[in-house]
C-alpha distance (Angstrom), angle and dihedral (degrees) to the residues before:
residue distance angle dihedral
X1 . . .
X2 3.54 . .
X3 4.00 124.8 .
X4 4.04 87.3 -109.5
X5 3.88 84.2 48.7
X6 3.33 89.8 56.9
X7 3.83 103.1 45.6
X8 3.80 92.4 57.2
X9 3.56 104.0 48.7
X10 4.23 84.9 47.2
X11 3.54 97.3 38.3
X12 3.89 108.7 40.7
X13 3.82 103.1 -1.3
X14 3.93 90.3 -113.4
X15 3.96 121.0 143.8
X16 3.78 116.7 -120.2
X17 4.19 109.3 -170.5
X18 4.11 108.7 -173.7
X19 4.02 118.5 -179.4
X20 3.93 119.7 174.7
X21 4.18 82.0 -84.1
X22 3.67 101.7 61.6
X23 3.51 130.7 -80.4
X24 3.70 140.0 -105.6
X25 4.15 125.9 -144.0
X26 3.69 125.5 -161.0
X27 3.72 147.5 171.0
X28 3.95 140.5 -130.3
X29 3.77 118.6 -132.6
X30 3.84 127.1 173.7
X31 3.88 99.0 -87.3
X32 4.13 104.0 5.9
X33 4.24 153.6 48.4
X34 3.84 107.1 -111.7
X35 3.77 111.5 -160.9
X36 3.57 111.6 -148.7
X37 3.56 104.1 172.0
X38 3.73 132.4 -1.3
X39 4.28 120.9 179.7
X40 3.14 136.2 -175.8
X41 4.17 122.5 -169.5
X42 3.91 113.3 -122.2
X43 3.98 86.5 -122.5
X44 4.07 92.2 60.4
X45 3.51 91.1 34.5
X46 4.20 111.9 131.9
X47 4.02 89.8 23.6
X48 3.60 89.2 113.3
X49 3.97 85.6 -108.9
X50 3.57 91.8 143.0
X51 3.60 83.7 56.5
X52 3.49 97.3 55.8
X53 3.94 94.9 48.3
X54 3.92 91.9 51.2
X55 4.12 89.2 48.3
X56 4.08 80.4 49.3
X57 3.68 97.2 58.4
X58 3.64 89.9 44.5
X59 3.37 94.4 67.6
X60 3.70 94.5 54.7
X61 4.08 88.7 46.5
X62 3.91 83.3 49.0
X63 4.05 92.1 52.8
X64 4.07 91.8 42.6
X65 4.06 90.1 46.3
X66 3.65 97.4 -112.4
X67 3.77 118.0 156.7
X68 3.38 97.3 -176.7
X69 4.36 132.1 51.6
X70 4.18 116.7 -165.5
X71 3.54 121.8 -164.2
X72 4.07 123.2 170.5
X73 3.66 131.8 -154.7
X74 3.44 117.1 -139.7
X75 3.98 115.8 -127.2
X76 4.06 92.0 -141.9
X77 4.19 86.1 54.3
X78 4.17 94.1 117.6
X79 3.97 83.6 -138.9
X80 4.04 100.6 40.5
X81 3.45 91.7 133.4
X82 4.31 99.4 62.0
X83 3.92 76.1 36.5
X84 3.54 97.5 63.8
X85 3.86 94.4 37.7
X86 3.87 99.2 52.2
X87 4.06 82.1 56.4
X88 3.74 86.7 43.0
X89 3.78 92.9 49.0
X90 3.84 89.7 48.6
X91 4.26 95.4 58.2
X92 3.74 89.8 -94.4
X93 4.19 108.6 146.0
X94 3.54 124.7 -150.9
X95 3.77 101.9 -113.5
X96 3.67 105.9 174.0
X97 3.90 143.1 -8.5
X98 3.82 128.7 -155.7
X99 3.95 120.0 168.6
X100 3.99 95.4 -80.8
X101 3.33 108.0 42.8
X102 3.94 149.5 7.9
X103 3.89 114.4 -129.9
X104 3.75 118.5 -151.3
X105 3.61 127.0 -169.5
X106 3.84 141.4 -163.2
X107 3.88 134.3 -175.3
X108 3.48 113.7 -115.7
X109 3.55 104.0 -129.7
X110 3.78 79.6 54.6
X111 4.11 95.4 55.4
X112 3.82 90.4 44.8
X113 4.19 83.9 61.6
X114 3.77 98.7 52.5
């Protein structure tokens, strides 16, 4: 585990997962997924990594019986537009906006089929 591992599960009780790729770090609510964070190196960039971390976090939504995963893209993220299409691209929906951030969402069943 890395030292930012480490700090989130101690801290906040949120789940950090890092591979030589990137890593992704999410959050359990009552009924849903959150996405916090979700990166991708440049070098493993168009593997369909992305891909694979979404289908990840499905399973644990599957497990807790969540239908429904919600990430958000932040609108100060210096790349929020390739953001918001690699959710796009992986059946994410834009499900609201407010004037920090755009929240996406995706059924579960839906993520587990990417």
């Amino acid at each position: 585990m890395s030292h930012f591992e480490n700090y989130m599960k101690e801290s906040f009780e949120e789940t950090v997962i890092e591979d030589k790729d990137g890593f992704y770090h999410y959050s359990l609510y009552d009924d849903y997924l959150f996405i916090n964070n979700l990166y991708v190196s440049p070098n493993s960039r168009g593997l369909k990594v992305a891909k694979g971390y979404i289908k990840e976090m499905a399973k644990i939504a599957k497990i807790k019986k969540y239908e429904q995963i919600i990430g958000s893209v932040s609108l100060s993220n210096l790349k929020k537009e390739k953001v918001l299409m690699i959710y796009l691209r992986n059946k994410c929906k834009i499900s609201s906006v407010n004037e920090n951030c755009i929240y996406v969402s995706i059924e579960t069943n839906d993520a587990l089929t990417l």
